[in-house]
N, C-alpha and C positions, 0 to 999 in steps of 0.2 A: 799255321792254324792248328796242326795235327801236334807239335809239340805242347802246343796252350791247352788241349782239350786233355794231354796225355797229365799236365805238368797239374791241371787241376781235380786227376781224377786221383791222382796221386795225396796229393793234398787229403781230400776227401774220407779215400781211406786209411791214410793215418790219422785221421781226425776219428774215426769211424771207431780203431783202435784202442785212441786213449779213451774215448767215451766208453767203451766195455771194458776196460783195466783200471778207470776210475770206480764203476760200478761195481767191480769187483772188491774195491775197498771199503765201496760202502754196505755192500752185503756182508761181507768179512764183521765189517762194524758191529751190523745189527745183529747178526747172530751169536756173535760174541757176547753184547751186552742182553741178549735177550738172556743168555742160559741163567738159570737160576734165579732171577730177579726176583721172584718171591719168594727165594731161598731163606736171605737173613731175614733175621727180624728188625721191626723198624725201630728207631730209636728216637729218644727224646727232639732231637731239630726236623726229623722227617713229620711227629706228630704236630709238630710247630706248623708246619708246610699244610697238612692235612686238613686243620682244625681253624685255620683264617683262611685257609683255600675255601673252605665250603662254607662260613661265615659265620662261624659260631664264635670261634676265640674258647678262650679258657674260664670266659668268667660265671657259665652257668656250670660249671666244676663244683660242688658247696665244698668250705673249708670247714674246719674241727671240727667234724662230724664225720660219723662209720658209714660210707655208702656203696652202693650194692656197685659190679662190674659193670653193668648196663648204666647205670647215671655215670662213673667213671670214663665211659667208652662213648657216651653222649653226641661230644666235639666230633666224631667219626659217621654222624647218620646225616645222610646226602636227606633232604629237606626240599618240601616242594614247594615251597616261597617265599626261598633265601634267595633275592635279589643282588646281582655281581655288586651293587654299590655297599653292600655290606661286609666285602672284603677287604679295603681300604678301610674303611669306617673302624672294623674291629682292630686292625695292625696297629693303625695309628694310635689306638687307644693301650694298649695292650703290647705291645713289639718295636722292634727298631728296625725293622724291614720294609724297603716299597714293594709296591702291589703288585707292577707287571706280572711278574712269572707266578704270583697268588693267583690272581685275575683269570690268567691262561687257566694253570690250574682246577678254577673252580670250572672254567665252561669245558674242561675234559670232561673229569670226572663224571659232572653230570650228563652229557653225551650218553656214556660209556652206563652208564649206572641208573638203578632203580629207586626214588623216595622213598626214604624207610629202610633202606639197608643201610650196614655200613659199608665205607669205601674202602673200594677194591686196592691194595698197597700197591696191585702188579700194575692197574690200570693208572695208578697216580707216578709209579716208577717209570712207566712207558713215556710219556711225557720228556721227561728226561732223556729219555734214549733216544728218542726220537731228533731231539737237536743235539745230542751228542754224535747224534747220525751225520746231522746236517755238518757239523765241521768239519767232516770228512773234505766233501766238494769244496768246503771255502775254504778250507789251510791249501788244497790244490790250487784255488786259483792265485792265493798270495803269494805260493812259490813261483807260479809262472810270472804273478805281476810283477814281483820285488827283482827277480833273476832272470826272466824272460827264458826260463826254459822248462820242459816240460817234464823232464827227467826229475828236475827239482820241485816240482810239485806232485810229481807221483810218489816219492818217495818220502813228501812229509806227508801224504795222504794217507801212504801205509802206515807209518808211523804211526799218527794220530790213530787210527784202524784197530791198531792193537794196542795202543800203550796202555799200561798198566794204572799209570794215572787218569788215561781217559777215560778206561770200562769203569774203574771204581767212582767217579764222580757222576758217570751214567746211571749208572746202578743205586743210585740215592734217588728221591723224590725230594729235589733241591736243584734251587735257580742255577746253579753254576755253567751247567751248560750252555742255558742259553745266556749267560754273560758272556761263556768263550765265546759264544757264534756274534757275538757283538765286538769284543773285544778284537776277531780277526776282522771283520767287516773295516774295523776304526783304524786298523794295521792300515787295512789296501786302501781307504782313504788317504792316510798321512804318506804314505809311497807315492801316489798319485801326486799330492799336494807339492814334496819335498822335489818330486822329479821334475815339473812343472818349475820350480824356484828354481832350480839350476840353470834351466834351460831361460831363466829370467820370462818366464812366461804367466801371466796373471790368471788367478784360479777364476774358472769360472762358474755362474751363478749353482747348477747343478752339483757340484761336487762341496761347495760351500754349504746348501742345505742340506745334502748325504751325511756330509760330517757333523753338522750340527744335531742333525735328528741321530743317528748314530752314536754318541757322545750322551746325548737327553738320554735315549730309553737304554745304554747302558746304565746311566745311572738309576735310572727308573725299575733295573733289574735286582741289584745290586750294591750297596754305596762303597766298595773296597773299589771301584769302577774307577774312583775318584784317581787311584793312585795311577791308574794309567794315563787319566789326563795331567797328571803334576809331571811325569816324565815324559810325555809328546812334548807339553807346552816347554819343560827346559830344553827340549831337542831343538826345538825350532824357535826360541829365545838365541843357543848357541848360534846357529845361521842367522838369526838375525843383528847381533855383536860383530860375528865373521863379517857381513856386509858392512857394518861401522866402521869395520877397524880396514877395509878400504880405503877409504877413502874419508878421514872421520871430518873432515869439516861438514859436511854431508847429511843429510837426514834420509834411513833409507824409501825408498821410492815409494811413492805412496800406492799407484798405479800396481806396483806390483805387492806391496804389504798387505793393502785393503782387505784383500781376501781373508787373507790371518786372521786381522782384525777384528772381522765381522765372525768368522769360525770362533774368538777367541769371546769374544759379547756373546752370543748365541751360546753356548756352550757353558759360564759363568751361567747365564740366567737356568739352563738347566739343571746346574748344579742347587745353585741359591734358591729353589722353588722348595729345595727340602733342608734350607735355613732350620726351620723350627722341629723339625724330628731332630737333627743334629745337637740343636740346644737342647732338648729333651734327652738325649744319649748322654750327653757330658754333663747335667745337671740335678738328672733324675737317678731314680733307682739303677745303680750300675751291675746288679746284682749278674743279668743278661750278657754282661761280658766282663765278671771281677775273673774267671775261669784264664785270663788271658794275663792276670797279672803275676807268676808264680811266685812260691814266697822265695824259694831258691831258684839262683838261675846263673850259671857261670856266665860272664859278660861273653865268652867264644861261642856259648851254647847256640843260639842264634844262628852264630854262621856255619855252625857245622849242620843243622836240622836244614838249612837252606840246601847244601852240596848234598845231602837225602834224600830231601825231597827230588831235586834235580836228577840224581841216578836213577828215582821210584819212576822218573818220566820215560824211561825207558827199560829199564833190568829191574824186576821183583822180583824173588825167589823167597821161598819160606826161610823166616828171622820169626818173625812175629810170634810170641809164644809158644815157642817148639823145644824140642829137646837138644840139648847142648848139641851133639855131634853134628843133627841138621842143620844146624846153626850154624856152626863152623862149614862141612860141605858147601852151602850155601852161601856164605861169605867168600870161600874163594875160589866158587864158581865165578859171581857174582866179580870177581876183581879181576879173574880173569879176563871175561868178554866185556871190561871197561878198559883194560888193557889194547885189546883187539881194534877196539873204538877210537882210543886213544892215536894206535899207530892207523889207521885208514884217515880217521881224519887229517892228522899231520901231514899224509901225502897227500892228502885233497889239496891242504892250504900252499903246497910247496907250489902247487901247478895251477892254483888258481889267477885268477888275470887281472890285473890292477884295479877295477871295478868291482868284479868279486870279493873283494878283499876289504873295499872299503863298505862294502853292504852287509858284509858281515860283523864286521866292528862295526857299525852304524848300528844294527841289532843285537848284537853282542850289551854295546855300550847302554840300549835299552834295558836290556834285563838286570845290569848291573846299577842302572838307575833306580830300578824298583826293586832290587832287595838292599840297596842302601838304605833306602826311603824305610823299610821294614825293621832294618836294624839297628836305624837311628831311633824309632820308636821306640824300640826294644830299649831302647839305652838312654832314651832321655823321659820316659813317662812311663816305663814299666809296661806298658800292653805288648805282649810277643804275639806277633801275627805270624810267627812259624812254629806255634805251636801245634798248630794246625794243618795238616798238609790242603786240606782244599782251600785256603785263601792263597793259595802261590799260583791258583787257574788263571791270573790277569798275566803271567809271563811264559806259562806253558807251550799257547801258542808259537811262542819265539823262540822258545828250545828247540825244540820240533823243526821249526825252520831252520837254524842255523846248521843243526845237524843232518838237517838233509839237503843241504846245501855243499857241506864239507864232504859228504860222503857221496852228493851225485859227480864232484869234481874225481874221486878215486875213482869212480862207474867208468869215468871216460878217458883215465889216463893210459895212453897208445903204451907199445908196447907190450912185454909181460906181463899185463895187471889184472891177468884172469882169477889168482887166487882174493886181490880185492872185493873182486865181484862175489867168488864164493862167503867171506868172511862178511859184506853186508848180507848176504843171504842169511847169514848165520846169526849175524846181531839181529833183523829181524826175527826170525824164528823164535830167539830168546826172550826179543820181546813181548811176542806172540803168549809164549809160555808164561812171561810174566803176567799178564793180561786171563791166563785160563787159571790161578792162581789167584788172582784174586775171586773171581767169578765162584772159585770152588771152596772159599772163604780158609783158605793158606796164607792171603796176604789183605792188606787193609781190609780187615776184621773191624766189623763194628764196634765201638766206642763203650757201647753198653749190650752186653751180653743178654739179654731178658729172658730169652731161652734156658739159660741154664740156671737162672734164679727158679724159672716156671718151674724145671723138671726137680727143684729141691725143694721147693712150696709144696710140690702136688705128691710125693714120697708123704708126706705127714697131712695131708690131709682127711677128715673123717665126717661123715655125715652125722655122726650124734655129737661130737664137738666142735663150734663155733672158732673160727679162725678170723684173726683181724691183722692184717697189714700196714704198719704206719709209716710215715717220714715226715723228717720238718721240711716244710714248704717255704721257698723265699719265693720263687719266681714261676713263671707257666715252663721252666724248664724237670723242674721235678713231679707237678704234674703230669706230662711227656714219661718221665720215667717207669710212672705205675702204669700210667695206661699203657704202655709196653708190656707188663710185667700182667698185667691183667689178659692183656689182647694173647700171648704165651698160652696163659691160662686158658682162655678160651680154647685156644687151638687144640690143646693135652684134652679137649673134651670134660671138663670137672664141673658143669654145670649146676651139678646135684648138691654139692659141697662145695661151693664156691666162697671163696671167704669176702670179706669187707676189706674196703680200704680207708686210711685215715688219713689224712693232708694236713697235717699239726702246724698252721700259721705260725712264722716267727717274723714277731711286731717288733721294729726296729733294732734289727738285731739284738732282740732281749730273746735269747732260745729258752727261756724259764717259760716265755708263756706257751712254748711248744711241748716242752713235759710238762705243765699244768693242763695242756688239754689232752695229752696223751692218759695220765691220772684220770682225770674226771671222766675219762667215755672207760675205763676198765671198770672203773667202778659204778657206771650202769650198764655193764653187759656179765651175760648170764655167766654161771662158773659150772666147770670149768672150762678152760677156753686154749687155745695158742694164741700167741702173740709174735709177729713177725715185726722186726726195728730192721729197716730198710733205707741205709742212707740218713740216719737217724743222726744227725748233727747239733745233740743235747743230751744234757745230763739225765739218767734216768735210774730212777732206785727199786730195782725190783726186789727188794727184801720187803722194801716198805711196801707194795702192793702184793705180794703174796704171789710173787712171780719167782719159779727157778728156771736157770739158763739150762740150755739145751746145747751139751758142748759136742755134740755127734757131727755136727753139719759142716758144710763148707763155708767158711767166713768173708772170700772175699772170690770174685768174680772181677771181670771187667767193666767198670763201668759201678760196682756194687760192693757196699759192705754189709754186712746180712747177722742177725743175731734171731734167734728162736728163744721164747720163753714159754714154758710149760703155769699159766695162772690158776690157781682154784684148787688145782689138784689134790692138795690134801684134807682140804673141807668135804672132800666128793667123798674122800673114802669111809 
């Protein structure tokens, strides 16, 4: 009796343990993505997020018309009876995105916030962190459920913790994270599911509805969610062949398929409920994702932005528009401790145990299912979905695990394998580094700079002369652009002088009628004036309007190409 009380106090407190050294990664988490969050400025997809979260949409924005930053910045005033069924209402109409994390979204914000201000970036940011927090605990529990040990779920705990790809997807006010925390949720279901089929034991009714609701509201997050259910279903399409080719006069058992089955119906109707958004994507205005078809694009390009994005999930160091020599430093730092990686993991896999081995290639084989799926797009319809490093969060989860899977196996090889232990110390740490690096905007830098348009706009601006902002507008994506550019403004305090902005409508892609309304609003506003072409993707004759260029400034930014015109000026004198 005195061993059983000894044997479970034991237990107890290692259990006691991992639960304070789990907590520990998830604090690490949050204060990592907490720093700076309101640091960058928001860009064009986070005002996207913003403006159907609180349920305005873009459409009370007026087009070819000068309006003030306050009607520009509109879509951002938290509203005291905007009803949540008006955030789905607006998307659908307006966007190619489902509600869920809108939805969420909106009932933050307003929590958090006061009717009639605008919304808080940190408090719509935080959101994000918060279930970027949350993957922390559930990448731990997938490593214990997939691996049964607990080494290996602490270590992809840390991992996630600080990766460099997870703080940066935190740190946006965008769904991604909680697609990850669904995406692993859907992981530990099909573990469960496939373990069960081995063991020929039939799924039962609980874990059938886990997965199927699981599978719904990832898609209901998300629709790139899809791609993870096309490579579950060939996973377990493959085991289901494998049991054919048993024994093939045979039909496999039903007793034990059903389960699938019903996961596999269930799951379909989740999908096919957003039927008609899809046909609206592929049919309608594609403007919202022509960004993904480059005109240039080497057929390797694809897969080498894939093994980038891959190393970003763990090693970031300053590349990212810096100066040459940083650059270089950086890079073979950076090849060094993949090198390190390189050989830790190899000795993982030398010693791992016939089971280990097949779980790893069984996850391995996943992520190599869904960036095939990525580069077959890439290659047979022209959309590159690695253009982008946050659409690669559906296979992040899985990197994360296999790597700390290979590297809890070197943790515990007998022996000399203490400098091991030093050298994953070290690979984390670097990861860590990579992670403080982005946070301090050294590494996945925003997309659209808007800050440093702001601080070139407000250099030249002047309260006795009238300043106007224009761009041609195709979509609610370059609306997103000004109200950035204005929200900047605001912050630089220019209240006084504030200039206008113009949304130059381009009707079917004829961009003439975009300079025909850039024309007509110069020549009802007062002279003389500045003129800012911002993203201006049209022809435009400033001789004819009595405009000269302004060749002093900086022309192009991230995210921005930028032209100043000095109008009126010589009628004034």
């Amino acid at each position: 009796m005195g061993k059983r009380v000894h044997l479970w106090e034991s237990l107890v407190k290692h259990d006691r343990i991992n639960l304070v050294l789990l907590l520990v990664w998830c604090a690490i988490a949050l204060i990592l993505r907490l720093i700076n969050l309101d640091a960058k400025p928001i860009w064009s997809d986070e005002f996207a997020t913003l403006a159907f979260s609180l349920g305005h949409g873009f459409h009370r924005v007026p087009l070819d018309t000068a309006i003030a930053p306050e009607l520009l910045l509109f879509p951002l005033q938290l509203g005291d009876n905007m009803a949540i069924a008006s955030v789905p209402e607006r998307l659908f109409i307006e966007s190619n995105h489902p509600p869920i994390y809108f939805m969420l979204t909106h009932l933050w914000v307003h929590w958090w916030g006061t009717p009639g201000d605008l919304v808080s970036i940190h408090i719509a940011r935080s959101l994000s962190v918060l279930f970027g927090v949350a993957t922390v605990p559930a990448i731990f529990g997938l490593g214990w459920l997939c691996f049964r040990s607990v080494l290996v779920g602490h270590l992809a705990a840390g991992l996630m913790a600080v990766s460099p790809f997870g703080v940066y997807l935190a740190q946006e006010a965008r769904h991604y994270t909680l697609a990850m925390f669904l995406a692993i949720a859907s992981f530990a279901c099909l573990t469960v599911a496939v373990e069960r089929l081995k063991a020929q034991i039939s799924l039962p009714v609980w874990l059938i509805l886990a997965t199927v609701i699981v599978n719904s509201l990832g898609m209901a997050v998300h629709f790139f969610f899809i791609f993870l259910l096309i490579a579950q279903g060939l996973i377990v399409f493959a085991f289901w062949i494998q049991d054919i080719r048993y024994d093939p006069l045979r039909f496999p058992k039903l007793k034990l398929w059903k389960g699938f089955y019903a996961i596999a119906l269930g799951t379909a109707i989740g999908v096919l409920v957003w039927l008609p958004i899809f046909l609206k994507i592929s049919t309608g205005d594609s403007q919202l994702i022509a960004w993904t078809s480059p005109s240039r694009n080497h057929f390797i390009d694809p897969i080498f932005r894939l093994v980038a994005w891959v190393i970003t999930m763990v090693i970031m160091l300053p590349v990212e528009k810096q100066p040459l020599p940083i650059i270089i430093v950086s890079s073979a730092v950076a090849l060094l401790v993949l090198c390190l990686l390189g050989k830790v993991l190899i000795d993982g896999w030398h010693f791992a145990s016939h089971r280990e081995r097949k779980l790893i290639k069984f996850w391995l084989g996943f992520t190599l299912v869904i960036m095939a799926i990525f580069i077959a797009i890439a290659w047979a319809i022209g959309l590159d979905l690695t253009l982008a490093a946050r659409y690669q969060f559906i296979y992040f989860p899985v990197v994360l695990l296999i790597l700390a899977a290979g590297l809890a196996k070197s943790w515990e090889l007998p022996g000399k394998s203490q400098w091991r232990r030093y050298a994953i110390a070290f690979i984390g740490f670097m990861s860590l580094l990579g992670g403080l690096m982005v946070v301090y905007n050294l590494a996945y830098q925003k997309p659209d700079r808007s800050e440093l348009v702001a601080e070139e706009i407000s250099a030249y601006l002047r309260s006795d002369i009238p300043t106007l902002i224009a761009t041609v507008h195709k979509s609610h994506e370059q609306t997103g652009e000004m109200m950035s550019i204005a929200g900047e403004l605001k912050n630089l305090g220019v209240r006084e002088k504030s200039p206008f902005f113009l949304l130059a409508h381009r009707h079917n892609r004829d961009s003439s009628t975009a300079t025909n309304t850039l024309v007509t609003t110069l020549n009802q506003w007062p002279q003389p004036m500045n003129l800012w072409l911002i993203n201006f993707a049209a022809e435009f004759d400033h001789s004819g309007s009595n405009c000269e260029r302004e060749l002093g400034i900086k022309s192009r930014v991230p995210g921005y190409f930028l032209r100043m015109y000095r109008c009126g000026y010589n009628e004034s004198l």
